[in-house]
Gaussian input, Z-matrix of N, CA and C with variables (Angstrom, degrees):
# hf/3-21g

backbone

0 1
 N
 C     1     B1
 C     2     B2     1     A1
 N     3     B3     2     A2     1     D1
 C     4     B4     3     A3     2     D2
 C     5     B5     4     A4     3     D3
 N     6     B6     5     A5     4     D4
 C     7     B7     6     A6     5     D5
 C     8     B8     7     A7     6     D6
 N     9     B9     8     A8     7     D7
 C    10    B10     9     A9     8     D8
 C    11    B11    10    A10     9     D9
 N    12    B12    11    A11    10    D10
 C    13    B13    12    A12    11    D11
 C    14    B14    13    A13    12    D12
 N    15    B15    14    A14    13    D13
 C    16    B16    15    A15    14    D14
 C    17    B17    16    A16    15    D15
 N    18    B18    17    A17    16    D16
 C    19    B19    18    A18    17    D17
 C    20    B20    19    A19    18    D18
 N    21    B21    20    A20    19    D19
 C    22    B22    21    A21    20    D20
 C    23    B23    22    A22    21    D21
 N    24    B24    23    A23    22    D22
 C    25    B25    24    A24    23    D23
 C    26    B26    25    A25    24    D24
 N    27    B27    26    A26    25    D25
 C    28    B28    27    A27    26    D26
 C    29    B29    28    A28    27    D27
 N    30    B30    29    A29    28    D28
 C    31    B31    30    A30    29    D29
 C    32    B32    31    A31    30    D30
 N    33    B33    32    A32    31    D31
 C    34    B34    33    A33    32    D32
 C    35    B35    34    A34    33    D33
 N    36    B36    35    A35    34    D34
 C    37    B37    36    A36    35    D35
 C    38    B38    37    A37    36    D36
 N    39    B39    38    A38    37    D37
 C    40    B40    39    A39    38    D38
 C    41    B41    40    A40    39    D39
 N    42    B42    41    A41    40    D40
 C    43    B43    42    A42    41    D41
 C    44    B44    43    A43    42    D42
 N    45    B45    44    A44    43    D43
 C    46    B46    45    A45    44    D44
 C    47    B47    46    A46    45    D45
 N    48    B48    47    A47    46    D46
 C    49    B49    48    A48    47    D47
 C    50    B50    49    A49    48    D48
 N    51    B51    50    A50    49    D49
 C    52    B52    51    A51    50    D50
 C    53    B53    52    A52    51    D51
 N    54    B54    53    A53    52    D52
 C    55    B55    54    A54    53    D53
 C    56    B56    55    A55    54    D54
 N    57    B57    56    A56    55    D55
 C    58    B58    57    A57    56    D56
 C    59    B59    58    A58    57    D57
 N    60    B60    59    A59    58    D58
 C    61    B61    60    A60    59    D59
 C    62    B62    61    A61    60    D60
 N    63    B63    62    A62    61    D61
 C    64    B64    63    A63    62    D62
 C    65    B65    64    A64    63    D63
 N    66    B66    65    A65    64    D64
 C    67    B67    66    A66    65    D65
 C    68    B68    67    A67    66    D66
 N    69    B69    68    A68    67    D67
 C    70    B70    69    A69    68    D68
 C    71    B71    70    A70    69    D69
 N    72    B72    71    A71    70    D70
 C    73    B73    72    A72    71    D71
 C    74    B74    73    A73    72    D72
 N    75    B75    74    A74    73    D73
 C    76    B76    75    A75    74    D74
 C    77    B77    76    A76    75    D75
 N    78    B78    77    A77    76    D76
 C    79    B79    78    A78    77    D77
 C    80    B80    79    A79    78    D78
 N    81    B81    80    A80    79    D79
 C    82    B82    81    A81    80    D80
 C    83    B83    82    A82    81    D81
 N    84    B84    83    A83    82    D82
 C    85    B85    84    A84    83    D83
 C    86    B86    85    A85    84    D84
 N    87    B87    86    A86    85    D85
 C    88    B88    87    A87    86    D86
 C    89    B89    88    A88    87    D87
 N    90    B90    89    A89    88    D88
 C    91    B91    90    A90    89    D89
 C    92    B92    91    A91    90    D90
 N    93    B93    92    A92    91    D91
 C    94    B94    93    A93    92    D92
 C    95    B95    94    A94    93    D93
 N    96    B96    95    A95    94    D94
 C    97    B97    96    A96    95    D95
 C    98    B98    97    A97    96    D96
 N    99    B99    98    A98    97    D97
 C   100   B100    99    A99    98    D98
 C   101   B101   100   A100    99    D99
 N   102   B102   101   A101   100   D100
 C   103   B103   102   A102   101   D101
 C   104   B104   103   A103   102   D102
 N   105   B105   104   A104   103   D103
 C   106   B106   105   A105   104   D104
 C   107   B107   106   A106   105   D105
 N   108   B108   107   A107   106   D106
 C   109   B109   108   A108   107   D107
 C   110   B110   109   A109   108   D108
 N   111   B111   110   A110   109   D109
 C   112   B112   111   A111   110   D110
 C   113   B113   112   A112   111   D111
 N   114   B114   113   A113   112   D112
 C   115   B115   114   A114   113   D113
 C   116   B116   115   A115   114   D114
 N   117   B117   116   A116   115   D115
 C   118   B118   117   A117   116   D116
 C   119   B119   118   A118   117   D117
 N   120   B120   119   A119   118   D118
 C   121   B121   120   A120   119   D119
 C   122   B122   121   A121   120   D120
 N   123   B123   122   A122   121   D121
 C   124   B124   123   A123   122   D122
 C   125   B125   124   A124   123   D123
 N   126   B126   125   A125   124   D124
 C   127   B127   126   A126   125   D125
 C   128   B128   127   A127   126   D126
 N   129   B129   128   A128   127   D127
 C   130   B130   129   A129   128   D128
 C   131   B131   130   A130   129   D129
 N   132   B132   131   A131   130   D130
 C   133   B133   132   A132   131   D131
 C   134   B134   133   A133   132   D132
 N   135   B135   134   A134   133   D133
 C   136   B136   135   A135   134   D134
 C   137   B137   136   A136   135   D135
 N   138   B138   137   A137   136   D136
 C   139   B139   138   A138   137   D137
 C   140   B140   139   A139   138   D138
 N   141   B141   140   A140   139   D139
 C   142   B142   141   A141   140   D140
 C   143   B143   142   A142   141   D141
 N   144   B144   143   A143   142   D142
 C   145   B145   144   A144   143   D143
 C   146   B146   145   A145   144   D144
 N   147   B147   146   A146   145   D145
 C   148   B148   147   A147   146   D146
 C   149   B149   148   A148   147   D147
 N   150   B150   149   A149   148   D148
 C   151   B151   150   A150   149   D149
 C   152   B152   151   A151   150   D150
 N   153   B153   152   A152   151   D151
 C   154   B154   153   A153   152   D152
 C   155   B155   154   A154   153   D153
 N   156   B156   155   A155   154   D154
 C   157   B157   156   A156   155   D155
 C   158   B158   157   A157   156   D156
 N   159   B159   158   A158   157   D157
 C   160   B160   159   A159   158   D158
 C   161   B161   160   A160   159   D159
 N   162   B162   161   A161   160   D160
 C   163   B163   162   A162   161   D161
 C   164   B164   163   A163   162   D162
 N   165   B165   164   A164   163   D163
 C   166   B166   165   A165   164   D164
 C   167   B167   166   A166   165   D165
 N   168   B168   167   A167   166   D166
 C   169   B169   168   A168   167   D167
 C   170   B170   169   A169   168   D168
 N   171   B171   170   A170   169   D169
 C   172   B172   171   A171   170   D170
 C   173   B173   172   A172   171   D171

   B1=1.4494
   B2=1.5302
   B3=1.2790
   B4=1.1102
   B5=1.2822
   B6=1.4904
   B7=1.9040
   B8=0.9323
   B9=1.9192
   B10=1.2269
   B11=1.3139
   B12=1.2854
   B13=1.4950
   B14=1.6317
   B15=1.2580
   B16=1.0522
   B17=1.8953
   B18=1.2554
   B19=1.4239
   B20=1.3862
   B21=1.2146
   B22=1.6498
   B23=1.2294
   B24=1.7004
   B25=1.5302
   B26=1.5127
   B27=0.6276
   B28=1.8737
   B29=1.4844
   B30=1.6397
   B31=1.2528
   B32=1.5941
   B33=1.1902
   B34=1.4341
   B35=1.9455
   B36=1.0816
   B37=1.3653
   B38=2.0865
   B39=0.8968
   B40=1.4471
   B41=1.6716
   B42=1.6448
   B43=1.9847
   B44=0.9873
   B45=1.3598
   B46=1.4701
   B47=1.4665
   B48=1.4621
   B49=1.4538
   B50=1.9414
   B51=1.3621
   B52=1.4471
   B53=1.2310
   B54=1.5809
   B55=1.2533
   B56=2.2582
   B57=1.3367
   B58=2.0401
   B59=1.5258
   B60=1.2990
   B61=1.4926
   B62=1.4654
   B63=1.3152
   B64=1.9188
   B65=1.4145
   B66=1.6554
   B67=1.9931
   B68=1.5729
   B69=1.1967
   B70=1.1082
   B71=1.6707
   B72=1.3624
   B73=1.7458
   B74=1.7550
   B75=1.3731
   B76=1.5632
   B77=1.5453
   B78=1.6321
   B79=1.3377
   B80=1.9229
   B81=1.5293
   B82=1.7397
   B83=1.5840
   B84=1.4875
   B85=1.4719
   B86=1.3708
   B87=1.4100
   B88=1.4153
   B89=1.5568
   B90=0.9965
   B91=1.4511
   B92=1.8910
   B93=0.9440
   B94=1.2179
   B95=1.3040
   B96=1.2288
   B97=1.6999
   B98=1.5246
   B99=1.2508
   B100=1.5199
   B101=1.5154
   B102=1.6588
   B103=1.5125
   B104=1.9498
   B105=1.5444
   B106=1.7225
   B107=1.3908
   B108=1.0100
   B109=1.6914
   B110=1.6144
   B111=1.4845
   B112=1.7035
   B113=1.2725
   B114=1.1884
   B115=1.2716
   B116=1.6362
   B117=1.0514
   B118=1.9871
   B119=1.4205
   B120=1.6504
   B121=1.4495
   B122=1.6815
   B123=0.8643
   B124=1.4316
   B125=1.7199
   B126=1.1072
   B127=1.2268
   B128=1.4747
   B129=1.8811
   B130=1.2621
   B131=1.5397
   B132=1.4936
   B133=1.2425
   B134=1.3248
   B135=1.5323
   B136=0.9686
   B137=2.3058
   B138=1.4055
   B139=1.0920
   B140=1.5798
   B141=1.4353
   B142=1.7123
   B143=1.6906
   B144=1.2434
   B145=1.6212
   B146=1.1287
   B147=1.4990
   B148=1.8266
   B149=1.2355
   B150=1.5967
   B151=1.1228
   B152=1.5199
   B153=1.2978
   B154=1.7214
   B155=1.4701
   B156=1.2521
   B157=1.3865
   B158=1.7660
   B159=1.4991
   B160=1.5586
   B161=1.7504
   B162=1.1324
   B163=1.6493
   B164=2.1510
   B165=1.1355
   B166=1.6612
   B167=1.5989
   B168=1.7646
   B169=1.1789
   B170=1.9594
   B171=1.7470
   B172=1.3837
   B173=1.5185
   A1=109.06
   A2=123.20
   A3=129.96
   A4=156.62
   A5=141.49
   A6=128.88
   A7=96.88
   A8=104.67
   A9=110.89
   A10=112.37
   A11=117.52
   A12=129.41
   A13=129.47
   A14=138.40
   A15=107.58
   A16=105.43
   A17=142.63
   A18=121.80
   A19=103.50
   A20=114.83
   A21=109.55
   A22=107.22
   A23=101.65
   A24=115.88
   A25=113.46
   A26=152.18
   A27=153.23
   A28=105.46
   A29=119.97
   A30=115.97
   A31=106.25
   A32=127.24
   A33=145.77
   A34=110.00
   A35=107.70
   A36=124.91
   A37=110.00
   A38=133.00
   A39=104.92
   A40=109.55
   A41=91.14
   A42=100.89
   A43=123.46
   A44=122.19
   A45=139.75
   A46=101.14
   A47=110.16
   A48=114.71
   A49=95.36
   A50=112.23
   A51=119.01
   A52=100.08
   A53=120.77
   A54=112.41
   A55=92.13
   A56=81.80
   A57=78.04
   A58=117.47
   A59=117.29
   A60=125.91
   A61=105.27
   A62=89.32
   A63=96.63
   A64=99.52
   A65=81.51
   A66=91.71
   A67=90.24
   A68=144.42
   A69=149.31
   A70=104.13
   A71=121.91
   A72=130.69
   A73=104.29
   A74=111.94
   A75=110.93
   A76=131.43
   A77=95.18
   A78=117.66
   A79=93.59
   A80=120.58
   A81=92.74
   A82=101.41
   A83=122.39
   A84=115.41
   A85=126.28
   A86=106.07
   A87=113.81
   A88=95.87
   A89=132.29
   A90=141.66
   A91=96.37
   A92=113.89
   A93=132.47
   A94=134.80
   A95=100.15
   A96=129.59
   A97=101.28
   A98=125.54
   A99=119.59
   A100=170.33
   A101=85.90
   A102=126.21
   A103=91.26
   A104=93.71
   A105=105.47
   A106=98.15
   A107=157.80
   A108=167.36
   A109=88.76
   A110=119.26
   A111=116.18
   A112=112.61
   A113=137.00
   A114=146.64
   A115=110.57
   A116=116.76
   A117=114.47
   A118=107.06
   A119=123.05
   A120=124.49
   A121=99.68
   A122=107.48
   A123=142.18
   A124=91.57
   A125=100.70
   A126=104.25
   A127=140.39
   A128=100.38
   A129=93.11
   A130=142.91
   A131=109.45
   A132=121.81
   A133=111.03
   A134=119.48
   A135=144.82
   A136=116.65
   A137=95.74
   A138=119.70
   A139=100.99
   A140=105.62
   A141=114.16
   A142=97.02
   A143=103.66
   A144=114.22
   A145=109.05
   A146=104.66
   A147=109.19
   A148=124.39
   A149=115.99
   A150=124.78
   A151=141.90
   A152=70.66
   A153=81.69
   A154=141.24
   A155=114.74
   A156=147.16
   A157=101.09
   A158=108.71
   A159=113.52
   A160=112.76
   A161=105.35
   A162=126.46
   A163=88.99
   A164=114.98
   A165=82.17
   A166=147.07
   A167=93.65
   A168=97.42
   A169=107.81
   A170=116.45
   A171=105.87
   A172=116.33
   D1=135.44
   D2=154.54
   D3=-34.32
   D4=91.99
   D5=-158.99
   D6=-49.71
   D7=145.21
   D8=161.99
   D9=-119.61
   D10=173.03
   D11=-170.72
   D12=95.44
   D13=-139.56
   D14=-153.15
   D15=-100.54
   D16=-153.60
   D17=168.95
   D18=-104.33
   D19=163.03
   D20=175.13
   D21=-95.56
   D22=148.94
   D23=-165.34
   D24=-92.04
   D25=163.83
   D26=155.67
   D27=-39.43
   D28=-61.27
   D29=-159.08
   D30=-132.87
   D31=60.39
   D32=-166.31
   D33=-47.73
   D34=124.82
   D35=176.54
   D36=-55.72
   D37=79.08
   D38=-166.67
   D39=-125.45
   D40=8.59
   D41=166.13
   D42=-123.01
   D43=132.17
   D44=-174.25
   D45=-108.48
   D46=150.37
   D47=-170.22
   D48=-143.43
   D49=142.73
   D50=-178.95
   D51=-87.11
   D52=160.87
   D53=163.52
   D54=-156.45
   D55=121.15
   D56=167.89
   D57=-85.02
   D58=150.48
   D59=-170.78
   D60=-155.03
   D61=137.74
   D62=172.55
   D63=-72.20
   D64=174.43
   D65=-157.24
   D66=-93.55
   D67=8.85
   D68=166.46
   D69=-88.66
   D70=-54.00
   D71=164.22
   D72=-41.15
   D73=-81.62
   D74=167.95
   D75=-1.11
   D76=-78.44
   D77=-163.29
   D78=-82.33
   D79=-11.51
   D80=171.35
   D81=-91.58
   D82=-10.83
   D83=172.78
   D84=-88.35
   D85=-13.93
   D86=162.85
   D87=-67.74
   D88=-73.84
   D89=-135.98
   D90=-70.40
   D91=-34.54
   D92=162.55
   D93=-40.65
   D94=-71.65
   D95=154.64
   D96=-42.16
   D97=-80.39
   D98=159.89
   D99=-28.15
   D100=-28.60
   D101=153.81
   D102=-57.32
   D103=-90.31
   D104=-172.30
   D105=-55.94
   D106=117.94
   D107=-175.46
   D108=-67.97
   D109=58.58
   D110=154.97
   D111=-114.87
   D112=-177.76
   D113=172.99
   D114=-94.36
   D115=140.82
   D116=-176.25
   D117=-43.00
   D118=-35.74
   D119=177.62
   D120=-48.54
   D121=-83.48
   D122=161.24
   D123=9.10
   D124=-97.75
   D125=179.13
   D126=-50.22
   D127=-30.20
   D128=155.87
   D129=-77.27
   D130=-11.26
   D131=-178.57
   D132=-90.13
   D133=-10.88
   D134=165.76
   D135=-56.67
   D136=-46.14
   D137=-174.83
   D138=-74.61
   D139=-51.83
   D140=-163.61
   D141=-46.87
   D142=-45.19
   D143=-161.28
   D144=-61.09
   D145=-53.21
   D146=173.04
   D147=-42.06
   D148=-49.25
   D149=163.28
   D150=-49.21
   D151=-41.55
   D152=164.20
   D153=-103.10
   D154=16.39
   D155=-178.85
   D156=-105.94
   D157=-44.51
   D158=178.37
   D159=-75.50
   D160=-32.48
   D161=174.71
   D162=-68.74
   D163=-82.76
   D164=-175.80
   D165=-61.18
   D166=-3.74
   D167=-174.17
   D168=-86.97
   D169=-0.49
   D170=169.08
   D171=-98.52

């Protein structure tokens, strides 16, 4: 019989990290996220990269 469920990926997501934000922070990254049609993940992992692409380039 066949596996079921989803396929396995190369490099699997399997950590979540908290982060607190004012409800003013929130609602400009929601709105944000929404503008660009990503999800808040999206965008934040989006950011990490930037950051860290600008961090090796000094």
């Amino acid at each position: 019989m066949a596996k079921m469920g989803r396929p396995a990926v190369e490099n699997p997501k399997k950590h979540m990290v908290g982060l607190k934000m004012t409800d003013d922070e929130i609602e400009r990254l929601k709105t944000y996220a929404a503008k660009k049609g990503k999800t808040v993940s999206e965008v934040l992992q989006d950011a990490i990269n930037l950051q860290y692409e600008a961090d090796k380039k000094k």
